[in-house]
C-alpha positions in Angstrom: 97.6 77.8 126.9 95.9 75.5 124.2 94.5 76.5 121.4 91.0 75.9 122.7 91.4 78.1 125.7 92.8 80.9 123.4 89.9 80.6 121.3 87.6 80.4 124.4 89.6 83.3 125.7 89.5 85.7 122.3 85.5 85.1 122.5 85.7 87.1 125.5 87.4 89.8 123.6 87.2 92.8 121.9 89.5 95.1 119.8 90.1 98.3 120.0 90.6 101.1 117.5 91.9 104.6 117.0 93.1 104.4 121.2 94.9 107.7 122.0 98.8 106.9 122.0 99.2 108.7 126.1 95.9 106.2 126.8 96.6 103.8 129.6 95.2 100.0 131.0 93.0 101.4 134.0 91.9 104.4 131.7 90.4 101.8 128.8 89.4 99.6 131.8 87.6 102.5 133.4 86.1 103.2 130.2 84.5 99.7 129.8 83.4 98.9 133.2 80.1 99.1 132.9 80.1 96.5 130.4 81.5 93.8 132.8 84.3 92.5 134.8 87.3 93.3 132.9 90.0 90.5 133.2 92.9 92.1 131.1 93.8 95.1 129.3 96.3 94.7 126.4 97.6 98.0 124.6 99.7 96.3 121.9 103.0 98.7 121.1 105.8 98.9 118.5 108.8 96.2 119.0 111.7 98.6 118.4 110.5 102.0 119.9 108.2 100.8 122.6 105.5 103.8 121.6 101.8 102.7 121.5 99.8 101.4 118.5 97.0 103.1 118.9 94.8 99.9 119.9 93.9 97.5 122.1 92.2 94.1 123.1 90.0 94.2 126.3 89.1 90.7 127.6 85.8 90.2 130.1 85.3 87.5 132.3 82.5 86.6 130.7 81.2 86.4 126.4 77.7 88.9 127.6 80.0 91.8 127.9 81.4 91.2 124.3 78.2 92.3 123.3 77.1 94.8 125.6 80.8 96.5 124.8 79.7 96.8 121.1 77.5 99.6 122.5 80.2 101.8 122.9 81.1 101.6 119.2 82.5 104.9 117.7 82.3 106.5 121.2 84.7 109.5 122.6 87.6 108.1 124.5 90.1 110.8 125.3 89.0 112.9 122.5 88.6 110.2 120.0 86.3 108.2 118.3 87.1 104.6 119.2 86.6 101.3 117.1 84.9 98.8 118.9 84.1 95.2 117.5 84.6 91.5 118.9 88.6 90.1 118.8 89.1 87.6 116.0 91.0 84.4 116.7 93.8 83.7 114.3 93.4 80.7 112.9 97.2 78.6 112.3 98.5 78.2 108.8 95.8 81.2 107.4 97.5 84.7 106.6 95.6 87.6 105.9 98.9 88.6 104.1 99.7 85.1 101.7 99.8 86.5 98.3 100.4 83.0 96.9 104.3 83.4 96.4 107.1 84.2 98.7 108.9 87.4 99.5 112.3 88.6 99.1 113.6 90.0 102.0 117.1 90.8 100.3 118.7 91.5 97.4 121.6 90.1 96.0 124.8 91.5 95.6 128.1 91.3 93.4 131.4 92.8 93.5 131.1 93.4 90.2 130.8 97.1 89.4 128.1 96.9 86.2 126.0 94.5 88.0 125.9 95.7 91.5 124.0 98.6 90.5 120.1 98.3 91.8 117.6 99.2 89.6 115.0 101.5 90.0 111.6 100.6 88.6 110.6 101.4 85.3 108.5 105.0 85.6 107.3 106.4 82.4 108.9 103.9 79.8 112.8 105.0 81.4 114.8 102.6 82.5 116.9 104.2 85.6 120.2 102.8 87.5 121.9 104.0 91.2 125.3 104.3 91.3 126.7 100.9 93.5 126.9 100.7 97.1 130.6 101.9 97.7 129.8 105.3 96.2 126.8 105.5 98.5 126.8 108.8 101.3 128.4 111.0 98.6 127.1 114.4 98.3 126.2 113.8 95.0 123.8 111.1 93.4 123.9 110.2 89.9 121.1 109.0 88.3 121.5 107.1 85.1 118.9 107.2 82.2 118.3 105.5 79.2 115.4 105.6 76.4 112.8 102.9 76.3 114.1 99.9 74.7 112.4 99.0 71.2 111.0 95.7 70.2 
């Protein structure tokens, strides 16, 4: 699919919010068809458990029912208010998420004892240190404090 016919496509779409988890495809489509032919249900859910989101995108066969959908804004669906408002196309290249540097994912790690200790972020002027990976799982956790360093 090109990137026109996607767009084309999420202009035909609309999102939708706080679904009920136990909600299914011909229940949302049910709830929607008197806005217009419905071509595709899509109730997005989590990668590693497989449970639901708690939204969806509904696309219509045609960009009128976009608009007639938005009627059914903060409606009851299964005991819930819903969210209803037109699909957004994702443009390449733009993140909603950029902060203007990149991430770590990782940390690195040494073999030496001193420095493979992670540190835990300053709270309250107290610099704090875990004990190192290999000691990790123990019934008991040391925590290591020191007093706030002078100028």
């Amino acid at each position: 699919m090109s990137i026109e016919e996607k767009m084309e496509a999420d202009a035909r779409s609309i999102y939708v919010g706080n679904v009920d988890y136990g909600a299914t495809a011909e229940e949302l489509e049910a709830h929607f068809h008197g806005c217009g032919s419905v071509n595709r249900v899509t109730i997005l859910c989590d990668k590693f458990s497989g449970h639901p989101k708690g939204f969806a995108y509904i696309e219509f066969s045609d960009k009128e029912s976009v608009r007639t959908s938005l009627a059914l804004d903060e409606s009851l669906f299964r005991g819930r208010q819903i969210k209803v408002i037109p699909k957004r196309t994702n443009r390449p290249g733009i993140s909603t998420t950029d902060r203007g540097f990149p991430r770590a994912r990782y940390r690195a790690r040494t073999t030496n004892y001193n420095s493979s200790c992670s540190r835990v972020g300053d709270k309250g002027g107290r610099r704090g240190f875990f004990l190192p990976r290999a000691l990790e799982g123990h019934q008991t956790v040391l925590l290591v404090t020191f007093p706030p360093s002078s100028p």
